[in-house]
C-alpha positions in Angstrom: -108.4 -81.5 40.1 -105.9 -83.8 38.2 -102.6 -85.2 38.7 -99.1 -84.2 36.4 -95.9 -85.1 36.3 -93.2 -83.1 34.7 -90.7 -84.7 32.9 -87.5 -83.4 33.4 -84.9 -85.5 31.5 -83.3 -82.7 29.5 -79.2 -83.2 29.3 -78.5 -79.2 28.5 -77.5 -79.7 24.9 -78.9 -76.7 23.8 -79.1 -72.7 24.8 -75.2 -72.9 25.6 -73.6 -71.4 27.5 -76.6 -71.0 30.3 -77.9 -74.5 29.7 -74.9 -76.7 30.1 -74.6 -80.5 31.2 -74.1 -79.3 34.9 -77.4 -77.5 34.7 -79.8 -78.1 31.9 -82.1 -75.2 30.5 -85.0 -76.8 32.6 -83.0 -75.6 35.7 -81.8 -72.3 34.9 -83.8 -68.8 34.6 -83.6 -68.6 31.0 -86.3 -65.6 31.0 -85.3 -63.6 33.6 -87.7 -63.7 36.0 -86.4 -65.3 38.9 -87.7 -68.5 38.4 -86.2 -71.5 36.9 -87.8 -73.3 33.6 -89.3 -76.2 36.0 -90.5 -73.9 38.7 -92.8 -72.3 35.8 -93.9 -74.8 35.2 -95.0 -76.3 38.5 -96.3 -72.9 39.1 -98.5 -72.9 35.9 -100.6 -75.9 37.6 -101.3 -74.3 40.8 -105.4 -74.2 41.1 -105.2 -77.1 38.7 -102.8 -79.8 40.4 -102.2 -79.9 44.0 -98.9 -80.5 45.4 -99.0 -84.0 46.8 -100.6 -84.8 43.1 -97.6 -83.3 41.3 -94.5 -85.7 40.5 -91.5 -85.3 38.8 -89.3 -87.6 36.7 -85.9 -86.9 36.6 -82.4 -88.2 36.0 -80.4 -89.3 38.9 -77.1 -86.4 38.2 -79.9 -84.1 38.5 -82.4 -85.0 41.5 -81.0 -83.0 43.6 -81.6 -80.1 41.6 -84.9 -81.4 41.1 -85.3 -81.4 45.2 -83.9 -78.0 45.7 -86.0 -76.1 43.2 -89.6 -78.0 43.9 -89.0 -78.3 47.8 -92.8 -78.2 47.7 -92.6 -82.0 46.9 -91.9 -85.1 49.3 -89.3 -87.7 48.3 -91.6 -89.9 47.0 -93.0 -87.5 44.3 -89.6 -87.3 42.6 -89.1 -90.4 40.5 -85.7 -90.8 39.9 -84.6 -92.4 36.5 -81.2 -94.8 36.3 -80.2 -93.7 32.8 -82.3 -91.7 30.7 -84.4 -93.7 28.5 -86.8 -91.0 27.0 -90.5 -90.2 26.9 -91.7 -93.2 26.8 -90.9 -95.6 29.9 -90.6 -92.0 31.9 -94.1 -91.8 31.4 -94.6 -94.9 32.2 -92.8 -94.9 35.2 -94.8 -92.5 36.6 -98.0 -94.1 35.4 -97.1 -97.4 37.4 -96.4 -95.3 40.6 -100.0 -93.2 40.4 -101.2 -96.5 39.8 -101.2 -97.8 43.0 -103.0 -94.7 44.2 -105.7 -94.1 41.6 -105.7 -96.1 38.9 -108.8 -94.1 37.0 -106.6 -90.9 37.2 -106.5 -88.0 34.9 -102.2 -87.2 34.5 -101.1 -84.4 32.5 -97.5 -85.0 31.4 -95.4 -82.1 30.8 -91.6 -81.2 29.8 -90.2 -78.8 32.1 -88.4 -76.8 30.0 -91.5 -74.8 27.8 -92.0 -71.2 28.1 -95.9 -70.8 28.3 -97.0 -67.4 29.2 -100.9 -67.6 28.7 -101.6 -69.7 32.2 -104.8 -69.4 31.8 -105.5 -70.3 28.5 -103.1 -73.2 28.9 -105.2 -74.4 32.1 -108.1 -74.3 30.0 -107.4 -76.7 27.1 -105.8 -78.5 30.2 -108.9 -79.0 31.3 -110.6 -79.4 28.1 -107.8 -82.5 27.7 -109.1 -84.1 31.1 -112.6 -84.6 29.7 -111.5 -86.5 26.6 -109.4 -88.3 28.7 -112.3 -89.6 31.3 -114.0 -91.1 27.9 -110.6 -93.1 27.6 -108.9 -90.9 24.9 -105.1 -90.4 25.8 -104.9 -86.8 24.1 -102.7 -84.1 23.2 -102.1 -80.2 23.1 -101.9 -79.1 19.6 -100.0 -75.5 19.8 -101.9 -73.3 17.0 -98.7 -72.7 14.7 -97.9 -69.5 14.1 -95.5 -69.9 11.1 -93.8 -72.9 8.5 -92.2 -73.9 11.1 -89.2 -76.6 10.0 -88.3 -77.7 13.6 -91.1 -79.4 15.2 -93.2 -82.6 14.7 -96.8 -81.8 12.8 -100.2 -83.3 14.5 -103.0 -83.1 11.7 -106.8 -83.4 13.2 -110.3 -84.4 11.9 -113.5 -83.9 12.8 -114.8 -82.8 16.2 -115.6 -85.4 18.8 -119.2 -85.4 19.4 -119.0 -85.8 23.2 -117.2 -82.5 23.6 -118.8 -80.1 25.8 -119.9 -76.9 24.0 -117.1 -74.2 24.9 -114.6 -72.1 23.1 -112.1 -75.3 22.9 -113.3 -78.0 20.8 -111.8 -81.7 21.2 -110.6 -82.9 17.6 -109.9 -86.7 16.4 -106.4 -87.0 15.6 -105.7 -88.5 12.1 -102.3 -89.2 12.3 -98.6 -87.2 13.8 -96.3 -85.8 11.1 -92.6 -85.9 11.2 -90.4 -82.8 10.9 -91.1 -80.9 7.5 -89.5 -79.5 4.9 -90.1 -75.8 4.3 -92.6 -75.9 1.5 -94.5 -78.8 3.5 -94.7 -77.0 6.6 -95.8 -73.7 4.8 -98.5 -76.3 3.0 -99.7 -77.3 6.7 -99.6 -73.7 7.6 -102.7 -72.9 4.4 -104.2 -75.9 5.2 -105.7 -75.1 8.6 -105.8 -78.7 9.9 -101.8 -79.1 11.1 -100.8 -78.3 14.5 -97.6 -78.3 16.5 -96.6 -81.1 18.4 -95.5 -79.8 21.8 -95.5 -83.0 23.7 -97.6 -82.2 26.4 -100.0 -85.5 26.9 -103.5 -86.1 29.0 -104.6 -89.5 29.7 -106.0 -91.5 32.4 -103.3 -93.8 33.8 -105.2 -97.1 33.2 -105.9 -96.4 29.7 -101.7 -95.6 29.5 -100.8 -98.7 31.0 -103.1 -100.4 28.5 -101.2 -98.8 25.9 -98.1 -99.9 27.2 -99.0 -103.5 27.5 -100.2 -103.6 24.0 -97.8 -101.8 21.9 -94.6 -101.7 24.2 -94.3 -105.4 25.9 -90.4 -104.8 26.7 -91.7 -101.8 28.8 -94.7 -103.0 30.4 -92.4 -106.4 31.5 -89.8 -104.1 33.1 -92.5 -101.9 34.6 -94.0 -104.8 36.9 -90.3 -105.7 38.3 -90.0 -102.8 39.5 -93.5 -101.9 41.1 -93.0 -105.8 42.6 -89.7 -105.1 44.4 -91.2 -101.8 45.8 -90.7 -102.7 49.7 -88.1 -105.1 49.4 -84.7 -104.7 50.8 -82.9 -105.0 47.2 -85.3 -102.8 45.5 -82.9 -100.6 44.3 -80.8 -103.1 42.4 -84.0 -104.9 41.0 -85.3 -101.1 39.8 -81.4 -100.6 38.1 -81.7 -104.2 36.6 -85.4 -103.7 35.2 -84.8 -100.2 34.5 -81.2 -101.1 32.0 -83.4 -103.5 29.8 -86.1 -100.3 29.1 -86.3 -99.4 25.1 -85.3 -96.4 24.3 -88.0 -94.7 22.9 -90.1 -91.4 22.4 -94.3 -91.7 23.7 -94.8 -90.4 19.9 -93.5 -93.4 18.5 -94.0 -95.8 21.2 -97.5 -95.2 21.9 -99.5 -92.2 19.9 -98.9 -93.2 16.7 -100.5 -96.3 17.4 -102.9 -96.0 19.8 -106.5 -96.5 19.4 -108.3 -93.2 20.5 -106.6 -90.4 20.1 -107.8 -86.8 20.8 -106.1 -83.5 20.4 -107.5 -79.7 22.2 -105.7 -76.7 20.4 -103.4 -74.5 22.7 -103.2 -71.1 21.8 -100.6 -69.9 25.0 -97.9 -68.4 23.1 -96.0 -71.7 23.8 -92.3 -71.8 23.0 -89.7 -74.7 23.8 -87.2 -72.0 24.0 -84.6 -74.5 21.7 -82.7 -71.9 20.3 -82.1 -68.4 21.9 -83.7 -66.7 19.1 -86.9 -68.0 20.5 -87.0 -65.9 23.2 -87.8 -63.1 20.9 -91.0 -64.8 20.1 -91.9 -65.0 23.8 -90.5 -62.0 25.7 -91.4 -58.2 25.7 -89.0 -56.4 22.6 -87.8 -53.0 23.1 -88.4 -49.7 20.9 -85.2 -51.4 18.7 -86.9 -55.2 18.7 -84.1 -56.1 21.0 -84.5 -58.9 23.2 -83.7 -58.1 26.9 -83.8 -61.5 28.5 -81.6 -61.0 31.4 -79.4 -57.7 33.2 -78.8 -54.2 32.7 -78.2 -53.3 29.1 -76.8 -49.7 26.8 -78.0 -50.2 23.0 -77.0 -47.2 20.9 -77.5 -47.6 17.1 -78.6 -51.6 17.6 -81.1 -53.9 16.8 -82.6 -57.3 16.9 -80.1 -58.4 19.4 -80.9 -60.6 22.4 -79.3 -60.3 25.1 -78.9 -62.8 28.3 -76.5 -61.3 31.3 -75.5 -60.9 34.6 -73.5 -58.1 34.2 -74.1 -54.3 32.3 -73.8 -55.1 28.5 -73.3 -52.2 25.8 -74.2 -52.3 22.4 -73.0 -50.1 20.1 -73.9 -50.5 16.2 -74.2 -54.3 16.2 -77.4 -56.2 14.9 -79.2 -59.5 15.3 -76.8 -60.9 17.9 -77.4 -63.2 20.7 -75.1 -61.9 23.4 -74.5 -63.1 26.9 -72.8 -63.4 30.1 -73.1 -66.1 33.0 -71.4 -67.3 36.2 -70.1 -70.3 36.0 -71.6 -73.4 37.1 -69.8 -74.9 40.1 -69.1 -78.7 39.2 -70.2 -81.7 41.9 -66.9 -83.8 42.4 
């Protein structure tokens, strides 16, 4: 067993008009199912991650929703950030709170807004992950790419660590993480063999983290022990707020994996998606006889293709193509 926490920091800029800044795509049922983004993904660690070993870092305007949807978790396993101040001192955060309970700890970090629909072959390079990260290797999930893709960060890997345990997933060396490329780049990583998505789903045992953060982000370690020091006392609130406004802004990639000293990478082959545009749910959801997308409600198509379609109410379709088409109740605002 290993310990996660899901990073939930999302601020529903994208998949408008069901992921809006009242209620970010993480907490919404963007395929359908009944199930929020988040709750998948809590649900894809079951067997893997127990509950009390689960945490959750979050936004303050959007603990609550946080509470509500994972009631599964006590209080203390929802870390609740200030301002949002990206991957970085989020995972950090949540590093210096497992900490105090195991500091030799295997933590998966995960966004909570991905569409994975392979559980178990994402447990397994899960897994995989947790044994190059006992040899102190903080590691990532390379998703096999499937096309040039133009949106996403590149992760190119070497040769195979020898340690690795003989099994279907092998545990590469990284060699270095690639910015977005252009087309003609990406479809030259796509040939090559070696390039894999960056999906930003991390392994690492927490010491090693905190190592990391010491060494290559000082502003963020510094801020980190104010706040694990006022834990107890009666103004530890205020002291968190005042250690927590002088965090860096800044993403784990840059802040730590780029520059940290052993870095591994297992290959996920889950038919991951981070569902950032609706035409993505195409790649992940079950098409009909026209290739339409039927995320969400009860829907006519005469004479239509390629259209997706997200709605609480009956939807006809007559002679229109490659549309994204929905409907949703509005989102009642907090005052």
């Amino acid at each position: 067993l290993m310990y996660a926490a899901i990073l939930a920091g999302g601020s529903g800029t994208r998949l408008w008009p069901r992921s809006r800044q009242q209620q970010p795509k993480q907490f919404a049922d963007i395929t359908g199912i009944g199930q929020t983004l988040i709750q998948s993904t809590a649900e894809r660690l079951q067997g893997l991650v127990n509950d009390d070993q689960l945490y959750v870092v979050v936004g303050r305007k959007f603990a609550h929703l946080a509470t509500a949807q994972l009631s599964q978790l006590a209080l203390n396993q929802i870390l609740i950030e200030p301002s949002g101040r990206n991957t970085g001192p989020a995972i950090a955060l949540a590093c210096a709170h497992l900490y105090q309970r195991d500091p030799q700890a295997v933590i998966a970090f995960l966004p909570a807004d991905h569409i994975i629909p392979n559980t178990a072959a994402f447990q397994a390079a899960l897994l995989k992950a947790s044994e190059a990260a006992e040899q102190g290797y903080l590691v990532t999930l390379g998703v096999t790419p499937t096309f040039a893709h133009t949106g996403y960060g590149y992760i190119k890997r070497s040769e195979n660590l020898a340690f690795a345990s003989s099994s279907v997933l092998p545990i590469y060396h990284v060699e270095r993480f690639l910015e977005k490329p252009d087309l003609a780049t990406a479809q030259m990583f796509l040939a090559d063999g070696n390039y894999f998505w960056n999906g930003g789903i991390f392994v690492s045992r927490v010491d090693q983290m905190l190592a990391e953060v010491e060494r290559q982000l000082p502003a963020v370690h510094s801020a980190l022990q104010q706040i694990m020091a006022s834990v107890g006392q009666p103004d530890e609130q205020e002291q968190f707020e005042a250690a927590w406004a002088e965090m860096p802004n800044i993403s784990i990639d840059y802040g730590i994996m780029e520059g940290a000293q052993q870095v591994a990478m297992v290959p996920l082959d889950a038919g991951w998606s981070d569902v950032g545009s609706w035409d993505a749910l195409a790649d992940v959801l079950p098409l009909d006889p026209h290739q339409n997308c039927i995320a969400k409600g009860e829907t006519l198509t005469i004479e239509s293709r390629g259209n997706i379609i997200y709605s609480e109410r009956l939807i006809a379709l007559i002679g229109v193509n490659d549309l994204a088409i929905g409907s949703v109740t509005a989102v009642p605002v907090e005052v």
